[in-house]
C-alpha positions as CSV (number, residue, x, y, z in Angstrom):
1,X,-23.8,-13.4,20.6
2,X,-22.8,-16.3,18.4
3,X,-21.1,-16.8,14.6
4,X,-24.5,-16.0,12.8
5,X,-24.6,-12.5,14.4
6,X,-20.7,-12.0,12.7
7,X,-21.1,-9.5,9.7
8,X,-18.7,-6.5,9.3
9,X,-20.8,-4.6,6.6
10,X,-23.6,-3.8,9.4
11,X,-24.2,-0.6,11.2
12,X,-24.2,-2.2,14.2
13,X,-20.9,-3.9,13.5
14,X,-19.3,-0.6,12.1
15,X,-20.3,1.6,15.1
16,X,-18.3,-1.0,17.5
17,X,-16.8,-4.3,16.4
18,X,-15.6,-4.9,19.5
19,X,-18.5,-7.1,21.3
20,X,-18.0,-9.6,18.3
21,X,-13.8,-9.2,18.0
22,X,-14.6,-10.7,21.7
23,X,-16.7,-13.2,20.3
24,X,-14.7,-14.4,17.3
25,X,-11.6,-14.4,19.8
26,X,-13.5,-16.8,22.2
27,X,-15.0,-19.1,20.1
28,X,-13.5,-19.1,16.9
29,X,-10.2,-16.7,16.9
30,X,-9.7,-18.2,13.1
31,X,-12.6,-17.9,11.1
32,X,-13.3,-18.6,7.4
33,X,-16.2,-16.5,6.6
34,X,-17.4,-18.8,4.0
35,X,-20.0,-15.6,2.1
36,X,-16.9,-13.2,1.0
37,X,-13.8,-16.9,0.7
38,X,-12.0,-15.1,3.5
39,X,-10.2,-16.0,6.4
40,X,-10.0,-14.1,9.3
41,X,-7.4,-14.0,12.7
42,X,-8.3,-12.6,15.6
43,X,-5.6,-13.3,18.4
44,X,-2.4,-11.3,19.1
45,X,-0.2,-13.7,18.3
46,X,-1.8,-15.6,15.4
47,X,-2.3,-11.9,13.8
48,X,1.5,-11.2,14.9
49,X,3.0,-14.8,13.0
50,X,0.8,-14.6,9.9
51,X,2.0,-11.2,9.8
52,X,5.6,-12.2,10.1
53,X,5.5,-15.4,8.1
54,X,7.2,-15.0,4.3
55,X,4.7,-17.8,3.3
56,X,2.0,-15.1,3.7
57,X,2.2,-11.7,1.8
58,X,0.2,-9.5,-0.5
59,X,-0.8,-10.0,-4.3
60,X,0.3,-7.7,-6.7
61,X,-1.8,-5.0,-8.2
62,X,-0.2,-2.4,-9.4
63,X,3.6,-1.0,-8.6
64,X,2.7,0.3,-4.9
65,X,4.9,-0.7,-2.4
66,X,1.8,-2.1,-0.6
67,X,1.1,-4.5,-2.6
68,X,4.4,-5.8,-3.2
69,X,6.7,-8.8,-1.9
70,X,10.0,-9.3,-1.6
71,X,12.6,-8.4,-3.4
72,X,10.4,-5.5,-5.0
73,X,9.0,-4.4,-1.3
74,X,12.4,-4.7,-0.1
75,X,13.7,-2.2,-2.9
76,X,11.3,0.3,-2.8
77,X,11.0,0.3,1.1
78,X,14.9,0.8,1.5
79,X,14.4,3.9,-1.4
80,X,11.2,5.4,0.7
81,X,11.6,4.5,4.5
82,X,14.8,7.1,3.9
83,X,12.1,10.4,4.5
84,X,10.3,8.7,7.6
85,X,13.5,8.2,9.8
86,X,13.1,9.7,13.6
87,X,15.6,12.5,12.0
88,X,13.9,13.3,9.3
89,X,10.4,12.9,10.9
90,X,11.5,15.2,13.8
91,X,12.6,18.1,11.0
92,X,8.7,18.5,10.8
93,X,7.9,19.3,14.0
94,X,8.1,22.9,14.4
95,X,6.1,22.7,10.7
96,X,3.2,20.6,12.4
97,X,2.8,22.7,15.5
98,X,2.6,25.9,13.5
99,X,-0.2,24.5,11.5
100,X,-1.8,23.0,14.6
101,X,-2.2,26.5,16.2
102,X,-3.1,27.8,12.8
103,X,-5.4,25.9,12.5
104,X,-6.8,25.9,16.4
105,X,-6.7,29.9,16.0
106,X,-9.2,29.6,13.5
107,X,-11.8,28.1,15.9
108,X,-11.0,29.7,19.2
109,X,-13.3,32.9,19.0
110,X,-16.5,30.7,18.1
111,X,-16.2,28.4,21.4
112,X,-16.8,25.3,19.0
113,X,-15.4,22.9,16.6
114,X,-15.7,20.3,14.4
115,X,-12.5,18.4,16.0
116,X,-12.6,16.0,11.9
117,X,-13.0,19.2,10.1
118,X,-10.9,21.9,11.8
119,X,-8.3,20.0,12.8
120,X,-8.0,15.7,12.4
121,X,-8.0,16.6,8.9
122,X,-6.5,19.6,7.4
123,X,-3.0,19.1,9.7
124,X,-2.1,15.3,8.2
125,X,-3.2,16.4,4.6
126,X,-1.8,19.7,4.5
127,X,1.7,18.3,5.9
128,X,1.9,15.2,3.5
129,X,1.4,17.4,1.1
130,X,3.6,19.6,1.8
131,X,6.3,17.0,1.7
132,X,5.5,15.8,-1.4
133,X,5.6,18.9,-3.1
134,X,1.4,18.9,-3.8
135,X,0.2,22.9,-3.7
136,X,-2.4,23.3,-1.2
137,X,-4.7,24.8,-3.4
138,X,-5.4,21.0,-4.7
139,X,-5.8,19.5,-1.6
140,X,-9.6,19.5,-1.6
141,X,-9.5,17.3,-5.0
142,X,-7.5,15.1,-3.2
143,X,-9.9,14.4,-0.3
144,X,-12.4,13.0,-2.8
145,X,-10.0,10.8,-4.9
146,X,-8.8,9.6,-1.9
147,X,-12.4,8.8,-0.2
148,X,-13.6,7.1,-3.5
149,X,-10.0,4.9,-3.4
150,X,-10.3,4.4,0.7
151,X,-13.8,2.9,0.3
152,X,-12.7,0.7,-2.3
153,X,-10.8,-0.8,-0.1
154,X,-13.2,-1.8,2.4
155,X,-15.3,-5.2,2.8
156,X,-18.1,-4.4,0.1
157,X,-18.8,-5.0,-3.2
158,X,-20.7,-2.4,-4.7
159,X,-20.1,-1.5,-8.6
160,X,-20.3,2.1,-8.3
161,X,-17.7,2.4,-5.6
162,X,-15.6,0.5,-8.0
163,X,-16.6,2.6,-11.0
164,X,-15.5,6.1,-8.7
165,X,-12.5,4.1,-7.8
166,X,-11.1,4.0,-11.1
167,X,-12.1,7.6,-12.1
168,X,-10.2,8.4,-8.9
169,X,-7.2,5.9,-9.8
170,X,-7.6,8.0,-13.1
171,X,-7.6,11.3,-11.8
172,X,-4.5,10.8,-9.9
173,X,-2.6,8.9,-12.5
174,X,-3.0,12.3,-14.8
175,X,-2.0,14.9,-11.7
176,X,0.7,12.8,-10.2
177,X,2.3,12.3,-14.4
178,X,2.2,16.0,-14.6
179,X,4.1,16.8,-11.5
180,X,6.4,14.2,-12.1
181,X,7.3,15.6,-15.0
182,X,7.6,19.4,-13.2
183,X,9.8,17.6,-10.9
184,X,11.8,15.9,-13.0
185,X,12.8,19.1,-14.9
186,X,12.7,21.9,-11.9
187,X,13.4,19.6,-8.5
188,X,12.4,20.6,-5.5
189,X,13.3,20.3,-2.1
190,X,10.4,17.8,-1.4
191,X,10.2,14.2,-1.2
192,X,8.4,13.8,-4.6
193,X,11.8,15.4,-6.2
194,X,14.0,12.9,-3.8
195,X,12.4,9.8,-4.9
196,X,13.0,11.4,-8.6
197,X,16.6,11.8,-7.6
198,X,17.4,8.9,-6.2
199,X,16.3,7.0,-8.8
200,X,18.4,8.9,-11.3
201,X,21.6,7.9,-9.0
202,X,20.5,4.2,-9.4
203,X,18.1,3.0,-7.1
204,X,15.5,2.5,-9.6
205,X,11.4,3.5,-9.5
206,X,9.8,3.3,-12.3
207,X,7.5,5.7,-13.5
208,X,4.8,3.6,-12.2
209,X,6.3,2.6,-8.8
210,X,6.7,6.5,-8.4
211,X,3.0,7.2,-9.4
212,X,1.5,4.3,-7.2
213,X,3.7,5.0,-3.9
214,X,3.6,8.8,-4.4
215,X,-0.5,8.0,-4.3
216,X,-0.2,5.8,-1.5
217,X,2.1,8.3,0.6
218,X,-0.2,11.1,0.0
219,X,-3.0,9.0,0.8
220,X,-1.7,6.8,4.0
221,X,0.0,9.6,5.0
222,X,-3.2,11.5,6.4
223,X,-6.7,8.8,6.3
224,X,-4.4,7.0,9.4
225,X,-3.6,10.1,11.1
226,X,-7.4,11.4,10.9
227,X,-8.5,8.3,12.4
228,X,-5.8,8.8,15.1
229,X,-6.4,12.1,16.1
230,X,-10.3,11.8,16.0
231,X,-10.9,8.4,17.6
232,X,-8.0,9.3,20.2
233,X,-9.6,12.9,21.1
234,X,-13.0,11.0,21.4
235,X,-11.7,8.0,23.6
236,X,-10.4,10.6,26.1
237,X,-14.1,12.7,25.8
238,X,-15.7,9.4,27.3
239,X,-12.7,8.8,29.8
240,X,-12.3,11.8,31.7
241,X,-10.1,10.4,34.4
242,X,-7.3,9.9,31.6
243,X,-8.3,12.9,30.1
244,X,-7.3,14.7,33.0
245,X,-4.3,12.8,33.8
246,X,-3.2,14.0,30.2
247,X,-4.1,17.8,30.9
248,X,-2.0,17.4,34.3
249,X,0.8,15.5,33.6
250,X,1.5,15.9,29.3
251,X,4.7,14.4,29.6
252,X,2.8,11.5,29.1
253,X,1.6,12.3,25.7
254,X,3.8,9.8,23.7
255,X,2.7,7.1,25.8
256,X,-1.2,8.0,25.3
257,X,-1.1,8.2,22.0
258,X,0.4,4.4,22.2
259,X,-2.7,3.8,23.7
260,X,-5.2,5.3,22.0
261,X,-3.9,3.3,18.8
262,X,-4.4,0.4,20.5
263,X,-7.6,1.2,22.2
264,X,-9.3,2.4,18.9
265,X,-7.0,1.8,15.6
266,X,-7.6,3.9,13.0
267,X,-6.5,0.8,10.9
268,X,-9.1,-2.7,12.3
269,X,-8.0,-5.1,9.3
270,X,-5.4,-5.9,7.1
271,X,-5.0,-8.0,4.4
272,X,-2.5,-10.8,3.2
273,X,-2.6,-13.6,1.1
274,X,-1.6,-17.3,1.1
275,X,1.9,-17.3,-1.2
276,X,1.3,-21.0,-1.0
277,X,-0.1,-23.8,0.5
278,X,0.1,-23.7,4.8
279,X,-0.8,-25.7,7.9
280,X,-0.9,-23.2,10.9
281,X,-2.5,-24.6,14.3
282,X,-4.9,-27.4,12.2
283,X,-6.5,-24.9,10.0
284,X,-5.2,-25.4,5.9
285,X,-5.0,-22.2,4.0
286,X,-4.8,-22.8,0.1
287,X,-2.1,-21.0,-1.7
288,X,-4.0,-17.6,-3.0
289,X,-6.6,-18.0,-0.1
290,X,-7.2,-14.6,1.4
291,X,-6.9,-13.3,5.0
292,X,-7.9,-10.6,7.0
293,X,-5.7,-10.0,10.3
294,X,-8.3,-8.2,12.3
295,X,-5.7,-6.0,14.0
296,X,-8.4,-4.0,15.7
297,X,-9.5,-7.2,17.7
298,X,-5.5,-8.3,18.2
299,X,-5.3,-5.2,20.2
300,X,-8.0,-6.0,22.6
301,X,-6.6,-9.7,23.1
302,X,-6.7,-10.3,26.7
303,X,-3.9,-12.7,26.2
304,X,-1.6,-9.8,25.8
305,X,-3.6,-6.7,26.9
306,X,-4.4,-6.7,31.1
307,X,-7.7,-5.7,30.6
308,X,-7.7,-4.6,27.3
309,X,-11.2,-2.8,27.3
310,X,-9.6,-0.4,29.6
311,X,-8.4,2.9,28.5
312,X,-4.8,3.6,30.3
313,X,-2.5,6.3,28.9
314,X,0.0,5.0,31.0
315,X,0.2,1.4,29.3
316,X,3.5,-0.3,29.7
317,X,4.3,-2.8,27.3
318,X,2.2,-1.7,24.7
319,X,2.6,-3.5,21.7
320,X,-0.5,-2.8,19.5
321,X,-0.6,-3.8,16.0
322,X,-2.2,-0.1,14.6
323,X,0.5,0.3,12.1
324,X,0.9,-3.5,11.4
325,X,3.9,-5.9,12.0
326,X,6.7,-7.4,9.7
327,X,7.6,-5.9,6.2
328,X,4.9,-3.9,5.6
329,X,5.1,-2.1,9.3
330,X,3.8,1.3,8.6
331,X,6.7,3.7,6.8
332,X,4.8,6.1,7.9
333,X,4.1,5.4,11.6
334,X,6.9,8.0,12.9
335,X,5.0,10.9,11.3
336,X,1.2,9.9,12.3
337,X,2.7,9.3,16.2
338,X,4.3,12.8,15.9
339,X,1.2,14.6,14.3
340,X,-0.4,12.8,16.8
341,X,1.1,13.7,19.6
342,X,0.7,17.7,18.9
343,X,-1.9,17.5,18.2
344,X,-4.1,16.3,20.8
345,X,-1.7,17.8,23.6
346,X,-2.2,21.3,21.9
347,X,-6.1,20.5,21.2
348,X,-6.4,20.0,25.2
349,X,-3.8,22.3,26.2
350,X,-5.8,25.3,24.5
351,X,-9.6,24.0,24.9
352,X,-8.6,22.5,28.5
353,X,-13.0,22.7,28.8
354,X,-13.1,20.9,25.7
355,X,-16.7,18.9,25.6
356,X,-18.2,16.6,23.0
357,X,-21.4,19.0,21.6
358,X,-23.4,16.0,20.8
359,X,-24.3,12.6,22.6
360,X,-23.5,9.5,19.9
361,X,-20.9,10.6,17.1
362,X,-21.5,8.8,13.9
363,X,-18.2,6.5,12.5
364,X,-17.6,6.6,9.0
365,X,-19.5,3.6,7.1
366,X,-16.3,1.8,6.9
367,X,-14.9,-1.0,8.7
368,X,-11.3,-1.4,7.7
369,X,-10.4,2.5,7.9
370,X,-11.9,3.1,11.1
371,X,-13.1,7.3,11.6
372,X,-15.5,9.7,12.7
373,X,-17.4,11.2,10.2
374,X,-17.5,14.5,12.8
375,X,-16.8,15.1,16.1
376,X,-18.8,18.2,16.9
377,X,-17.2,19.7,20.3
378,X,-17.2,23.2,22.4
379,X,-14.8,24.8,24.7
């Protein structure tokens, strides 16, 4: 395998970018990919400093946190990290193993399951919108603002993704302005009405900033946590030694689930920007120059990872990059480890015969948001 093989919008690529992470690492772990003007970082630590580095950081487009440097980021991460803290995080757990048996009772008669459809998804979505304060019936427009926004976002340019973006941007703009406004006249005890509140006593959101990071909650708060659950319950269908380690000894969930982020990130890329003009290890990177720390290959770096294309729930250090590093570390991350957690231990604990029903599972035709499409299984 050499450079000219290096494309991440083929098939081949998409169903398992790890042969050519392993390439790029080897012979060229900082690449500028000359077709798309972006730079890409495969090692650990390079991944790790860029990530760290105030001289890197994202360009602004719109008021989401996301896309924000300091002091804005700093602002509105103080205001929002406030309803992912361990304490508040740990409030939801008898919540998410209610709905995880919900859910799992729905299937357990029929001796099969869609492990994407019955379960990766509905539990993330149906308790990040629950926090928020959206009403389940609107959940299912949600999934197809959120696709059209989540493909977006990957490495394509394609005018009618675009063009179903911005309907989607749209769409939500119009829902999220009308429940703002409910929320703002009948508050609630969710976190949409908290963010309203706190606002009111000073620490400022705009409008906007609540619209963009009420989008991007909803949103991040359940396409990781698919990915997670999915890739994770896979990765332990095709290991069946850790599988059953798992099944035998579950007080070990909180370290596989550490692993199975790093062994298969729901998240393989993300994105920063030169915020001006840098030298780092001979390679110049202009000021607005985009890069791409491929996260999914930092996590197979064998210069931090003893064999890092083995799977081992019982992985110790373990310090993947799924949720990112430095000021934009996932807010999140707390919630998609606990969702996690339940529910793959529940998932194995009730289907302990739990078997994939088909031989090659398709991954979603995106790089950057890693994911089955489906994950057809019997029990």
């Amino acid at each position: 395998m050499d450079l000219r093989q290096f494309d991440p919008r083929t098939p081949a690529f998409r169903a398992n970018p790890y042969p050519y992470y392993a390439m790029l690492r080897s012979v060229a772990p900082i690449f500028y990919w000359s077709e798309w003007g972006i730079w890409f970082l495969t090692r650990h630590d390079d991944c790790t400093a860029l990530a760290r580095d105030n001289r890197f950081g994202n360009r602004p487009t719109g008021d989401s946190i996301l896309f924000q440097n300091p002091p804005d980021h700093t602002r509105m991460r103080g205001l929002m990290q406030r309803a992912f803290t361990p304490r508040m995080v740990e409030k939801q757990r008898a919540h998410i193993q209610f709905i995880t048996d919900q859910l799992l009772d729905r299937v357990q008669d029929a001796g099969c399951m869609d492990v994407v459809t019955d379960l990766a998804y509905p539990l993330p979505v149906t308790v990040i919108a629950a926090m928020l304060g959206v009403p389940a019936a609107d959940h299912a427009k949600f999934h197809s603002w959120s696709v059209a926004l989540v493909n977006s976002l990957d490495l394509k340019r394609d005018a009618q993704v675009d063009e179903r973006a911005a309907q989607a941007t749209a769409a939500f703009e119009e829902y999220f302005a009308h429940l703002i406004a409910k929320r703002r006249a009948d508050p609630q005890d969710d976190l949409l009405s908290a963010l309203i509140a706190a606002e009111a006593a000073g620490e400022k959101l705009t409008t906007s900033e609540l619209f963009f990071n009420s989008r991007l909650l909803l949103i991040a708060g359940y396409e990781t946590t698919v990915g997670l659950i999915s890739n994770g319950v896979y990765a332990l269908l095709q290991h069946p030694e850790q599988r059953h380690r798992l099944q035998t000894e579950p007080q070990h969930i909180a370290s596989a689930v550490e692993e199975l982020l790093r062994f298969d990130a729901p998240i393989q890329m993300v994105g920063r920007a030169a915020l001006q003009d840098v030298e780092y290890k001979g390679h110049h990177f202009k000021d607005g120059d985009s890069i791409g720390l491929m996260t999914g290959a930092a996590n197979r770096d064998p210069c931090r990872f003893a064999e890092p294309d083995r799977l081992d729930i019982l992985r110790t250090p373990n310090p993947h990059m799924a949720f990112g590093s430095g000021i934009h570390y996932c807010l999140g991350a707390p919630l998609a480890r606990l969702e996690g957690q339940i529910a793959i231990q529940t998932l194995f604990k009730r289907m302990p015969q739990l078997a994939l029903a088909i031989d090659k599972p398709l991954y979603r035709d995106n790089y950057v948001f890693r994911g089955l499409q489906s994950l057809p299984a019997s029990f």
